[in-house]
C-alpha positions as CSV (number, residue, x, y, z in Angstrom):
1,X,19.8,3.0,-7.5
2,X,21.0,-0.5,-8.1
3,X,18.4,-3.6,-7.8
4,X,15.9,-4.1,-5.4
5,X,13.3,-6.6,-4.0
6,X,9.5,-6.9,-3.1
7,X,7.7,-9.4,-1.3
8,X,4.5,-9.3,1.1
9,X,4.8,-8.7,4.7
10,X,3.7,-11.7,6.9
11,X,3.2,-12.1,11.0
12,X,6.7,-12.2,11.8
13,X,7.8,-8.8,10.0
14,X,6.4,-6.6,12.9
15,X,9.8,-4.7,12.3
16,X,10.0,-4.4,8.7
17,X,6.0,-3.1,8.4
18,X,7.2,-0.4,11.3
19,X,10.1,0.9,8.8
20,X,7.5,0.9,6.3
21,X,5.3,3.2,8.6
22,X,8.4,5.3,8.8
23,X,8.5,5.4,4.7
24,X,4.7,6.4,4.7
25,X,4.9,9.3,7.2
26,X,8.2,10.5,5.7
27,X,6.7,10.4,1.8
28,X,3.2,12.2,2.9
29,X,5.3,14.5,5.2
30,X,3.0,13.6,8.2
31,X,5.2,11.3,10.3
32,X,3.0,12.3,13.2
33,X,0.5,10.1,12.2
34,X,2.8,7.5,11.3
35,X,5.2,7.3,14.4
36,X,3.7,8.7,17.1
37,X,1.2,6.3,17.7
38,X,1.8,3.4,16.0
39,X,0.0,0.3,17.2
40,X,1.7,-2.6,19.9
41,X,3.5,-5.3,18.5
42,X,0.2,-8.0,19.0
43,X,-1.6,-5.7,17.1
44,X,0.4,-5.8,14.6
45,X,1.1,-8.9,14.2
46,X,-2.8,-9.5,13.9
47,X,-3.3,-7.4,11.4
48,X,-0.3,-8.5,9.3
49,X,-1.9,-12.3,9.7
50,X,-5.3,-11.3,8.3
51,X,-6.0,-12.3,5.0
52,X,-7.6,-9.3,4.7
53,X,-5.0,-7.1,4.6
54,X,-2.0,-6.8,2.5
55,X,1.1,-5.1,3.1
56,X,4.0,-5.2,0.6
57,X,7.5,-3.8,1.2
58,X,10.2,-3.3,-1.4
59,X,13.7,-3.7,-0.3
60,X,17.3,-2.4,-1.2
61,X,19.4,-5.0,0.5
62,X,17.9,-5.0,3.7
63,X,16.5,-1.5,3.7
64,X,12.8,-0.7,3.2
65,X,12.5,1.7,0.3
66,X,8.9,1.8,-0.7
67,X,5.4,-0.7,-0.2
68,X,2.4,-0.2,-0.1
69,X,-0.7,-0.9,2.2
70,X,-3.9,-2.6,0.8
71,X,-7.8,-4.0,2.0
72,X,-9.1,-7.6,0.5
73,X,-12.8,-6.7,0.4
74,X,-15.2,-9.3,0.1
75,X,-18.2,-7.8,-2.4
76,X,-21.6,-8.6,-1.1
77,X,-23.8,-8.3,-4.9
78,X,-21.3,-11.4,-6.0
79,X,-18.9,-14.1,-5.0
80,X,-15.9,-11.9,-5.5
81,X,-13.3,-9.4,-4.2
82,X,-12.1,-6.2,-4.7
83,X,-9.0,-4.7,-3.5
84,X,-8.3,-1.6,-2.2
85,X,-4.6,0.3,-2.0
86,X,-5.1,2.4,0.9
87,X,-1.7,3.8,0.9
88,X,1.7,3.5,-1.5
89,X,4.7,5.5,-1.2
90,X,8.5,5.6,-2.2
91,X,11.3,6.8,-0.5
92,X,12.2,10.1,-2.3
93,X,15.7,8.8,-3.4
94,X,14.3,6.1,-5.2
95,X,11.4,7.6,-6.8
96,X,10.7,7.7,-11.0
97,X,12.9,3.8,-10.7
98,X,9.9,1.4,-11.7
99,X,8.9,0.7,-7.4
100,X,5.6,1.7,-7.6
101,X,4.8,0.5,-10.8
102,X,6.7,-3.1,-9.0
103,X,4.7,-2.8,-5.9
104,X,1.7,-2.4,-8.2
105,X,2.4,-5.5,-10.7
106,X,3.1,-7.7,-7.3
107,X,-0.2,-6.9,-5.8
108,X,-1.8,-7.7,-9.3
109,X,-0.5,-11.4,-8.5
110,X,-1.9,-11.5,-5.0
111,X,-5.2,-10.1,-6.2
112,X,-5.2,-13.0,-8.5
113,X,-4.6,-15.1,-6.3
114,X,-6.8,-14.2,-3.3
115,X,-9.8,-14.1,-6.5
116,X,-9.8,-10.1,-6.8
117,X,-11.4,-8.9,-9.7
118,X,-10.3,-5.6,-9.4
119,X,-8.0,-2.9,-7.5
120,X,-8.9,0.5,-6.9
121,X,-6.8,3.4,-5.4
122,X,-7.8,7.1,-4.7
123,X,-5.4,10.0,-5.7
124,X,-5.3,13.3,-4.6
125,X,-5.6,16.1,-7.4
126,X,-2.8,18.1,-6.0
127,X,-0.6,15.0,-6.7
128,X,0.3,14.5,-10.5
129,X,3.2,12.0,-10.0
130,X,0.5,9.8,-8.3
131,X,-2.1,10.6,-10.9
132,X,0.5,9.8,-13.8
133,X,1.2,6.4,-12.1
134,X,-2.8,5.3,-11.6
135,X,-3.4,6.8,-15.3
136,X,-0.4,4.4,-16.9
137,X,-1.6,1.4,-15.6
138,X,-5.2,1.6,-15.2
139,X,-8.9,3.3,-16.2
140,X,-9.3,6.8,-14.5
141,X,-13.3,7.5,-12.6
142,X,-13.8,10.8,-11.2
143,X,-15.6,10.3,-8.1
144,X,-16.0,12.6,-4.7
145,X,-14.5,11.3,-1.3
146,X,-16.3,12.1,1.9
147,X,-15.2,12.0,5.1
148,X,-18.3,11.3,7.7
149,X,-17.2,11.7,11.4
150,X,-18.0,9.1,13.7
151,X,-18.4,11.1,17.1
């Protein structure tokens, strides 16, 4: 696979965080979602700038191969943080080489940084390479997920 890089995605990366949009709806095979209505350039932008929000990429040269998307949220029982990985994917090619686990051990250092005490990421059941991942490198709670609709 040869070596590759990671780093978090900033204003200015507008482009790089669209290719990564492209990795997301090509690895959870719904690139409808992903492309055909991505968000304007400002918008974007915004979001990118908000400390809120992480977005990492790993590269191959200059080519997105994997990254992950992730919420700062500020807890409201304590002065602290918790953050949330609300997606992570691969390209397929370059799956079972260590990325994830990377993209993982670089958020780790942003979370510590921003004063997270935690990060916490929701698998689904029918996903075992995902389940393996979260299981090697952290503490497994079986919870339920519900969606409530808003209109």
């Amino acid at each position: 696979m040869g070596s590759y890089s990671i780093r978090q995605l900033a204003t200015a990366d507008v482009k790089l965080f669209r290719a990564l949009l492209g990795v997301f709806g090509e690895a959870f095979e719904d690139t409808n979602s992903y492309g055909a209505a991505q968000p304007g350039t400002k918008y974007l932008e915004d979001l990118l700038g908000d400390p809120g929000f992480i977005a990492l990429a790993a590269f191959q040269e200059e080519r997105v191969i994997g990254g992950l998307a992730a919420y700062v949220l500020k807890k409201f029982e304590q002065e602290r943080k918790e953050i949330y990985i609300y997606d992570l994917a691969v390209t397929e090619r370059c799956r079972r080489k260590g990325v994830a686990t990377a993209l993982i051990g670089e958020l780790k250092r942003v979370a510590a940084e921003c004063g997270a005490y935690v990060i916490y990421v929701q698998a689904d059941v029918t996903d075992p390479p995902a389940i393996a991942l979260y299981t090697k490198l952290g503490r497994r709670e079986d919870v339920l997920h519900f969606d409530i609709e808003v209109k």
